[in-house]
C-alpha positions in Angstrom: 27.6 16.8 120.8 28.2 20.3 120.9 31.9 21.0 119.9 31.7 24.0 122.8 31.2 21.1 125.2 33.8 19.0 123.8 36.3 21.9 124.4 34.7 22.7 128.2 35.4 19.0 128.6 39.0 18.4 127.0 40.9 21.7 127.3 39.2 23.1 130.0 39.0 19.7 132.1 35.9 20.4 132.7 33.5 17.0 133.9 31.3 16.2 131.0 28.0 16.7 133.2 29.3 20.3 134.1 30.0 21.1 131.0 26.7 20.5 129.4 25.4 22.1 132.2 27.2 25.0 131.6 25.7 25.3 127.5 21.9 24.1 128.9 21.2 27.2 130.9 21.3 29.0 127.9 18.7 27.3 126.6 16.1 27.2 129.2 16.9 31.1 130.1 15.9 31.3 126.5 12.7 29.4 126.3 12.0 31.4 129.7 12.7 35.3 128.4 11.3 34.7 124.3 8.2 36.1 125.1 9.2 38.5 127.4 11.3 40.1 125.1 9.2 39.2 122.0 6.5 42.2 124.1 9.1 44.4 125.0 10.6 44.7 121.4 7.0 45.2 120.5 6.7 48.2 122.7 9.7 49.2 121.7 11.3 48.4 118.6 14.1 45.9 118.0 16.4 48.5 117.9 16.9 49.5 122.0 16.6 45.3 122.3 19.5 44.9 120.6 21.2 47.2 121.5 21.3 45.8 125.2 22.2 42.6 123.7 25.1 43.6 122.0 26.5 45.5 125.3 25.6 42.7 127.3 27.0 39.7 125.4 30.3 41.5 124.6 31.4 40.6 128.6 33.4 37.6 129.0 32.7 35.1 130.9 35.1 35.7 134.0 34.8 31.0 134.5 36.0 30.6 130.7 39.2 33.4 131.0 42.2 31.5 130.4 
């Protein structure tokens, strides 16, 4: 078990089936947008790609704020 969902769960009081929810979109969003971003970094280098990715995952999550 991830130790992310083990904090979701205990600290947070998150219900365990929320919680792995919560991790699992990541996953399918992932094995949904791999090849569309494997042709767009071909187009265009992996440097614009990752640049949107660092400005993009540098947001917090408003859910996880304390």
């Amino acid at each position: 078990m991830s130790l992310v969902v083990v904090y979701l769960a205990e600290v947070r009081g998150l219900p365990i089936l929320t919680a792995t929810l919560v991790l699992s979109w990541m996953a399918v969003l992932g094995l949904v947008l791999t090849p569309v971003v494997g042709t767009i970094t071909d187009r265009l280098g992996p440097r614009p790609v990752m640049l949107v990715k660092i400005v993009t995952s540098n947001r917090p999550s408003p859910r996880l704020r304390p």
